[in-house]
Structure formats: structure tokens, C-alpha cells
Backbone bond lengths (Angstrom), bond angles and torsions (degrees), N, CA, C in turn:
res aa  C-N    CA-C-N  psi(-1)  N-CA   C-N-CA  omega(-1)  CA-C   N-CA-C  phi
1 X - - - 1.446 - - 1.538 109.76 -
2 X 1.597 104.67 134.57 1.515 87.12 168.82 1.227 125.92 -125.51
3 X 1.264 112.43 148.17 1.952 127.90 -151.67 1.240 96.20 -73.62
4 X 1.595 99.73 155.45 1.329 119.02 178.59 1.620 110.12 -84.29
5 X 1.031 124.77 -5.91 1.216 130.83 -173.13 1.869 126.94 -152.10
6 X 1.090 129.72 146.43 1.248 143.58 -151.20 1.899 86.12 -67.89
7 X 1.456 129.38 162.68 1.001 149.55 -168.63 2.138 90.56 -93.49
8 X 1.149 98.85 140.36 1.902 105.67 -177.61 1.635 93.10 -54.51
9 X 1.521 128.31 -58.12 1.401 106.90 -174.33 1.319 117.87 -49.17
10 X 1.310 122.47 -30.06 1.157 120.74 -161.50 1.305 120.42 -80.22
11 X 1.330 117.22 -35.40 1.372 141.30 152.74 1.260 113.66 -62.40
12 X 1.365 133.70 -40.02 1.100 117.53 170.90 1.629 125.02 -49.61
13 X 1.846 90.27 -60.01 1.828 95.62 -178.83 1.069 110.27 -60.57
14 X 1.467 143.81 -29.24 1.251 132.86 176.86 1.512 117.20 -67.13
15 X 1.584 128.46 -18.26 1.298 112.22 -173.03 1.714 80.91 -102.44
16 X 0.691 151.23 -35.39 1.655 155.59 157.70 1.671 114.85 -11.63
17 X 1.026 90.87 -60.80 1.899 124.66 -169.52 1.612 90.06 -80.64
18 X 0.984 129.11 -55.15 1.204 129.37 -167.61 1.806 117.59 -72.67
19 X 0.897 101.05 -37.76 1.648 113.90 163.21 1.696 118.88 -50.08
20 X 1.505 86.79 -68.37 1.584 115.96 161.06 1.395 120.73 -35.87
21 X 1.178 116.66 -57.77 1.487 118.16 -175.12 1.580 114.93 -80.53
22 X 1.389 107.68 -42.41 1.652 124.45 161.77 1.555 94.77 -28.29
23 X 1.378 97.41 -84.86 1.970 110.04 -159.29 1.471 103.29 -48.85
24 X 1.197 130.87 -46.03 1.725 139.34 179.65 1.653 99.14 -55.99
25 X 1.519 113.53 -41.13 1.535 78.12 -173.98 1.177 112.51 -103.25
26 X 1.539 122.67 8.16 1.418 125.22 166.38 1.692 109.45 -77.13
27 X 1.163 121.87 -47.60 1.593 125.43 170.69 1.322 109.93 -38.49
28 X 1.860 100.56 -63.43 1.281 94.45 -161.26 1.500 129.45 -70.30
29 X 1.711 100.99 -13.37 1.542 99.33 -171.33 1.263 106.42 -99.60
30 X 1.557 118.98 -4.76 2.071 123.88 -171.64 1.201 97.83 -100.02
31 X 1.712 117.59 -51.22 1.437 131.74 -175.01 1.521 122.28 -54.72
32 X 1.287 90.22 -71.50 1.783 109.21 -148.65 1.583 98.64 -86.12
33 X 1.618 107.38 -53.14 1.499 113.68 164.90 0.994 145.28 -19.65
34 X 1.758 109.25 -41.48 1.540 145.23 174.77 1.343 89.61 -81.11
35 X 1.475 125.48 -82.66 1.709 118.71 -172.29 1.504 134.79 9.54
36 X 1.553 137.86 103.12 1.127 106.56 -177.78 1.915 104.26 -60.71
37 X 1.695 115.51 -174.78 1.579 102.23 -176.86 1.701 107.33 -107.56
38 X 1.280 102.73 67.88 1.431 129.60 176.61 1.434 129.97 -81.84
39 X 1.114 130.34 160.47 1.665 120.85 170.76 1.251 124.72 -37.23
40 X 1.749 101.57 -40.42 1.482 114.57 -170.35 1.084 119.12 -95.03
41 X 1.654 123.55 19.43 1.189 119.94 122.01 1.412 155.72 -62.62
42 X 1.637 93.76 -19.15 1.545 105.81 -173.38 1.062 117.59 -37.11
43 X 1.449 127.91 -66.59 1.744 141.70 -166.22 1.258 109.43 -44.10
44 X 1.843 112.22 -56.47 1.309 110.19 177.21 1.449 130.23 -53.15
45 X 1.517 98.03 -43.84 1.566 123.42 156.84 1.694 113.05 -28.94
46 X 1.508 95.25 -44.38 1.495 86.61 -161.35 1.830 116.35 -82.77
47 X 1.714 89.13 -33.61 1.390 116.78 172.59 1.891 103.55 -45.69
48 X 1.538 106.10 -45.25 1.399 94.47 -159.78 1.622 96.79 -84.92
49 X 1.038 133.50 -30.89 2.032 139.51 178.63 1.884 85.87 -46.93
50 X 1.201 109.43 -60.60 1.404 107.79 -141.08 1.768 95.30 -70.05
51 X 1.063 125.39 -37.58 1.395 143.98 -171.87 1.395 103.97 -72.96
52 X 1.065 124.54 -60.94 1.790 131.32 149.52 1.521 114.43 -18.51
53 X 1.237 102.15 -82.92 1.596 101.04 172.33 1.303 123.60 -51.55
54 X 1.227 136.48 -18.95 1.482 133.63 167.29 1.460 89.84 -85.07
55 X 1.110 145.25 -82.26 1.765 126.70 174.51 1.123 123.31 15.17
56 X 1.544 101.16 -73.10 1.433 111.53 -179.91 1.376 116.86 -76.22
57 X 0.998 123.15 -25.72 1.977 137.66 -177.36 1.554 87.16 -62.34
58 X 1.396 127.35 -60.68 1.806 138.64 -174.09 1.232 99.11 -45.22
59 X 1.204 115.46 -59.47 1.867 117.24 -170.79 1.468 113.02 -86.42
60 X 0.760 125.95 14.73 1.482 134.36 154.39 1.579 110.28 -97.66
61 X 1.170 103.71 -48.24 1.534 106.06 -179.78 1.897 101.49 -67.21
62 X 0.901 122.08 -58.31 1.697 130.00 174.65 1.857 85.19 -39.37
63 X 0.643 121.47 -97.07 1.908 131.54 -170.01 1.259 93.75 -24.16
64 X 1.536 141.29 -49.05 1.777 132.90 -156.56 1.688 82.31 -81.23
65 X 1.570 124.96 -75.56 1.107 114.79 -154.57 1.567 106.06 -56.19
66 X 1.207 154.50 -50.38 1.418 151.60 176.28 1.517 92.92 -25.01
67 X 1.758 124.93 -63.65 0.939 97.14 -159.32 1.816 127.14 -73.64
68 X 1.484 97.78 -23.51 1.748 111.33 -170.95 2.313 106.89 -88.98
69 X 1.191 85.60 -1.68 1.566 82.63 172.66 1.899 111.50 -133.74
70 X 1.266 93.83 137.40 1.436 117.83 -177.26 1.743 102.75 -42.77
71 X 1.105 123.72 145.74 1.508 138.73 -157.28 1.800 92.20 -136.47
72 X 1.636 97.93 130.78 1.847 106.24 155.06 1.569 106.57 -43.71
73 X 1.491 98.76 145.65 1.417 114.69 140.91 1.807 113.68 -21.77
74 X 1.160 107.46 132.49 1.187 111.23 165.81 1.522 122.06 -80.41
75 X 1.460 119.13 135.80 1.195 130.02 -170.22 2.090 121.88 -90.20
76 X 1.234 94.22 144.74 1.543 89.05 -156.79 1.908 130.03 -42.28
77 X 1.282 84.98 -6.52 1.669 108.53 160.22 1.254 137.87 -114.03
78 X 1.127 110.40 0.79 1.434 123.97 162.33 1.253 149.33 -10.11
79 X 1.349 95.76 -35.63 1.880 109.45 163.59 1.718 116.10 -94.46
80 X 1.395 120.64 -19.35 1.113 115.96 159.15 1.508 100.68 -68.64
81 X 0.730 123.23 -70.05 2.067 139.34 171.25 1.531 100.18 -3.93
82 X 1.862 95.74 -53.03 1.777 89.70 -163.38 1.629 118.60 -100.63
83 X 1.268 81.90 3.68 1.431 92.86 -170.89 2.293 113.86 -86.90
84 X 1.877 86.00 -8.16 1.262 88.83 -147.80 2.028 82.58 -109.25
85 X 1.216 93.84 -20.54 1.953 104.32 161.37 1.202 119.91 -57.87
86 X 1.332 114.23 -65.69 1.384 128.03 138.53 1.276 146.24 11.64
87 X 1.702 97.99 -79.59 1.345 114.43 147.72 1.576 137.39 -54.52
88 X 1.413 116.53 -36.82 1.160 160.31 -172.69 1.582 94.71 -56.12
89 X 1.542 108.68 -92.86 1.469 135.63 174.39 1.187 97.81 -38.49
90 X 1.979 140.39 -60.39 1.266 130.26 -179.28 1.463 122.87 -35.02
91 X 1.503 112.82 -59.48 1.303 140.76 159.43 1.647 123.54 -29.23
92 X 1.258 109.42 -73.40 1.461 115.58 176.90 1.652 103.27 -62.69
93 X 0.902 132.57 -37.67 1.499 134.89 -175.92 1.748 105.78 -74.21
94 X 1.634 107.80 -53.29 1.401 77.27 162.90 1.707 142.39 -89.86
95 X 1.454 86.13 7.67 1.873 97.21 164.96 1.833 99.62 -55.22
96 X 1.268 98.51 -64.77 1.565 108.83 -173.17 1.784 113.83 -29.26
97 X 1.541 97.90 -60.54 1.475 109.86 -153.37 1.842 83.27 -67.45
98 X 1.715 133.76 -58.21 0.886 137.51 -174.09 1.601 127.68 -48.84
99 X 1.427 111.70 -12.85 1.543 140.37 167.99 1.493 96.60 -79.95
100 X 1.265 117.17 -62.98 1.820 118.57 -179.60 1.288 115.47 -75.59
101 X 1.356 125.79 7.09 1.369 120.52 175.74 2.107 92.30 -109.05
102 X 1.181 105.43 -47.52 1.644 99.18 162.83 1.354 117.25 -46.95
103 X 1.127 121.85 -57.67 1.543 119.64 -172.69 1.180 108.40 -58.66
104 X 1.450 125.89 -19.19 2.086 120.74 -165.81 1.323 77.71 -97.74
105 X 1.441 132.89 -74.58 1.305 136.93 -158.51 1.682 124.23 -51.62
106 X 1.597 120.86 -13.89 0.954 129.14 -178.42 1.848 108.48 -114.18
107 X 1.094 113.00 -19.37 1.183 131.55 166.47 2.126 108.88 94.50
108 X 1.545 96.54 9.41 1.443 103.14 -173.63 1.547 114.06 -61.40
109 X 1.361 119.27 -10.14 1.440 116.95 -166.56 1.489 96.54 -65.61
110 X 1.217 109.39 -36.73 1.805 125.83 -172.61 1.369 114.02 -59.52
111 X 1.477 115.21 -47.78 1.263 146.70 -167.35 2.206 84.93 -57.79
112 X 1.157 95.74 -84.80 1.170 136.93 174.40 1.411 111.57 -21.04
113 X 1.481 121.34 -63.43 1.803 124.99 -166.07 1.448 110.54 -116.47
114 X 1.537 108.61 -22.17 1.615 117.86 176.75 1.818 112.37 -109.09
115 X 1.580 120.81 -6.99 1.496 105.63 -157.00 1.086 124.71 83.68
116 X 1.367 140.18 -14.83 1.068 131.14 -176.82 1.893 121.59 -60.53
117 X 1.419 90.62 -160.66 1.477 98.04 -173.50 1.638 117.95 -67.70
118 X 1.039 127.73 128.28 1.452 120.34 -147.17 2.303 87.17 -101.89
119 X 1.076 103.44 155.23 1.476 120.54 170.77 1.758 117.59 -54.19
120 X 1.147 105.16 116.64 1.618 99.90 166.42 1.355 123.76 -46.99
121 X 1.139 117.38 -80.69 1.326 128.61 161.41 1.936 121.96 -120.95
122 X 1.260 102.43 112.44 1.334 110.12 177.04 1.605 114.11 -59.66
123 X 1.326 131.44 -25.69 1.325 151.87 170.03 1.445 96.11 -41.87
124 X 1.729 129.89 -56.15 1.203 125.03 -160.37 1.315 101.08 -66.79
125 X 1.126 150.71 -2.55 1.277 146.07 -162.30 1.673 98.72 -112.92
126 X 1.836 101.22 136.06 1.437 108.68 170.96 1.429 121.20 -69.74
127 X 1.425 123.50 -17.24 1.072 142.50 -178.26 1.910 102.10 -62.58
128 X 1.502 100.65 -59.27 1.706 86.37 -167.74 1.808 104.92 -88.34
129 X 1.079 101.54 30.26 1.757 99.16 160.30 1.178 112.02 -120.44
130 X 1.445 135.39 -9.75 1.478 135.12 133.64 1.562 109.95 -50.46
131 X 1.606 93.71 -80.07 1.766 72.39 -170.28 1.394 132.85 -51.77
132 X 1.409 118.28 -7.31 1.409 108.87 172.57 1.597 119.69 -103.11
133 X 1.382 108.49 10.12 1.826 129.62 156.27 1.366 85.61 -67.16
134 X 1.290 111.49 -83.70 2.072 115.49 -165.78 1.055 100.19 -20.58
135 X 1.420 126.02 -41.69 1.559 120.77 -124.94 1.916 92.02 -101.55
136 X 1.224 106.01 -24.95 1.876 117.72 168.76 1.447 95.82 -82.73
137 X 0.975 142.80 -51.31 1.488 140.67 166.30 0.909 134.40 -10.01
138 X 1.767 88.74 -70.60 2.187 110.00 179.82 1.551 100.92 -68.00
139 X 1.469 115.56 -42.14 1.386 112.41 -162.92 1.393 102.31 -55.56
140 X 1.253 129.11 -39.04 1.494 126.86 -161.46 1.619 100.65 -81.75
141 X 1.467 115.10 -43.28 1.167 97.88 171.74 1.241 138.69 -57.48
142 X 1.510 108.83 -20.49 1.485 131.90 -174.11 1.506 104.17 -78.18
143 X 0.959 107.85 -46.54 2.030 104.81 161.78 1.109 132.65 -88.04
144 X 1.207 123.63 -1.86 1.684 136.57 125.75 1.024 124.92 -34.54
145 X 1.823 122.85 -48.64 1.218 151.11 -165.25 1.270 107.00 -73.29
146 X 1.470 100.65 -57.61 1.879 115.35 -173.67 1.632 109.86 -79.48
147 X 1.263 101.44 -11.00 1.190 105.46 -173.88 1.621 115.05 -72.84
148 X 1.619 96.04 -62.50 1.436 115.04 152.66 1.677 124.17 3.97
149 X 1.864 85.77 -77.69 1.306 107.61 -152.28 1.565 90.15 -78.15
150 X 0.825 151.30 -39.51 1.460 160.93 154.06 1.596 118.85 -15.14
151 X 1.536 93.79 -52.80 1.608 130.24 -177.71 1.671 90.63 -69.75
152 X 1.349 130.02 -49.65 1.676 127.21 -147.53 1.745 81.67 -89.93
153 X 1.293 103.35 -37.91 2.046 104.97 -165.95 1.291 94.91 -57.51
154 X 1.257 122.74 -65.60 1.146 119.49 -146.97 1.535 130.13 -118.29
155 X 1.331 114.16 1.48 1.810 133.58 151.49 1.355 113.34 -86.01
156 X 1.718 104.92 -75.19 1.306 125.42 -160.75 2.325 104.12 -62.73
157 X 1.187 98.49 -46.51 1.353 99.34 175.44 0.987 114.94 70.47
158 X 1.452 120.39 30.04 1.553 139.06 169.15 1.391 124.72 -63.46
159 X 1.524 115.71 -26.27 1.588 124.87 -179.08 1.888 87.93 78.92
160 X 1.079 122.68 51.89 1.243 108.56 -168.69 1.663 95.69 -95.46
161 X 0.992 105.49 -35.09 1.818 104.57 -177.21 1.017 101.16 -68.11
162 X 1.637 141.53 -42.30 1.694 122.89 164.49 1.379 143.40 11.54
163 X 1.485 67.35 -70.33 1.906 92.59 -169.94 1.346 106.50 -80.41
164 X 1.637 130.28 -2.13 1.536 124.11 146.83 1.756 111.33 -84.94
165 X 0.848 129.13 -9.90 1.474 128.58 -169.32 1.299 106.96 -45.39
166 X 1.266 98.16 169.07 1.596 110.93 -165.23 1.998 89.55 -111.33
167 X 1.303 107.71 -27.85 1.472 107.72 -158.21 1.635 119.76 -87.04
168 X 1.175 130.79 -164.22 1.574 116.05 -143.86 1.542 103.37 -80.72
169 X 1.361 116.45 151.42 1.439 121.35 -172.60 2.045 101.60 -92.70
């Protein structure tokens, strides 16, 4: 039989991940962005690595359970739907890897978990002008996303946001 609604883990990590990734790219692009690339960035620095990596840990975990737990009926748009998850998950994952390829390549991981010598300018690196493409990327997809669900809530009248709910099954 298949459920009308997403499994609680599944819903969980998704409003989890979604919080998560929200606040990361609001920090990183109001916060850290602004920052000159000084000592007294580090902490925040570190706040956003460590927060990053659970990001990506969430959307990996969202991707395993999709596949090992039973999924709603698919909705009459569905392949735009999955195609745009898809995209989504591609994105945030390679924000991640492109954050850990900055941190080796700029030498900030050091800066960051040991004290070391912190980066002149992170700008010189090709690495953080990708990740901050991703980072205009996800956002658009992310209001694509909400947009969507907005579109299914409140035109289409599908009950499509439901089946993310947080509330009783």
C-alpha cells in the first residue's frame, strides 16, 4: 500500500536540512561574506564548516531514506518535482564538497581547528567563487521549491504539502 504521507524520519530530515541550509546560506552570504578575511573571523568560520558538514550529512541521509522507505503516490507533477530535488541535493552537496575543497586549498581548515595562519583573501581562490555561484543557485532553487509547494497548497489543492507535515499521521 502506498502512504499518503512521507515516513516522520523522512519529514523530519527534510524540515531539519531545510532550516539548516536556509540559515547557512543566509549567514554565509549577509555574515561571513561581509567579513573582512581576518582572525576574527575564525569562529564564525568554524561555526559555518561545522554546520555545512551536517548539511550535507542531512542530504545524504534524506537521499538513503527516500530510497529504503515507501514514498506517496506521485503527484501530477512529479517529474518536474523530482527533477528539481535532484537538482537541489546536487547543489547543496556540491556547496559542501566546494567549502572542503576551499578550506584544503586555502589552508583555512588550519586557521580554523588548529589556530594556524589564517587566509589573506579567500576571494583569490577559484574555489570560493564556485561555492558562492552554488550558493545563488540553491537559493533560487529554494524559491522554486517553496514556490511550488505554495502553487500545489493553494491553486492546485492537491494536499501536496501534507505529505511533508510535521502533524499527526
Amino acid at each position: 500500500m502506498t502512504p499518503f504521507r512521507y515516513a516522520r524520519s523522512q519529514v523530519g530530515v527534510h524540515w531539519l536540512a531545510a532550516a539548516l541550509i536556509i540559515f547557512m546560506l543566509a549567514t554565509g552570504s549577509l555574515v561571513l561574506a561581509e567579513m573582512p578575511d581576518t582572525a576574527a573571523k575564525i569562529g564564525n568560520l568554524r561555526v559555518h564548516m561545522i554546520l555545512g558538514a551536517m548539511a550535507g550529512l542531512l542530504v545524504l541521509t534524506r537521499i538513503v531514506l527516500r530510497r529504503r522507505r515507501p514514498v506517496p503516490a506521485p503527484a501530477a507533477s512529479e517529474r518536474l518535482g523530482r527533477i528539481a530535488h535532484v537538482l537541489l541535493n546536487v547543489v547543496v552537496l556540491l556547496m559542501v564538497a566546494s567549502g572542503v575543497g576551499l578550506a584544503l586549498q586555502s589552508g583555512a581548515q588550519d586557521a580554523v581547528l588548529f589556530g594556524g595562519a589564517f587566509p589573506a583573501d579567500f576571494k583569490a581562490y577559484t574555489l570560493r567563487q564556485v561555492h558562492g555561484l552554488l550558493s545563488r543557485i540553491a537559493m533560487g532553487l529554494i524559491a522554486l521549491h517553496v514556490l511550488a509547494a505554495l502553487y500545489h497548497q493553494f491553486v492546485v489543492k492537491d494536499g501536496l504539502l501534507a505529505r511533508m507535515s510535521l502533524g499527526r499521521r
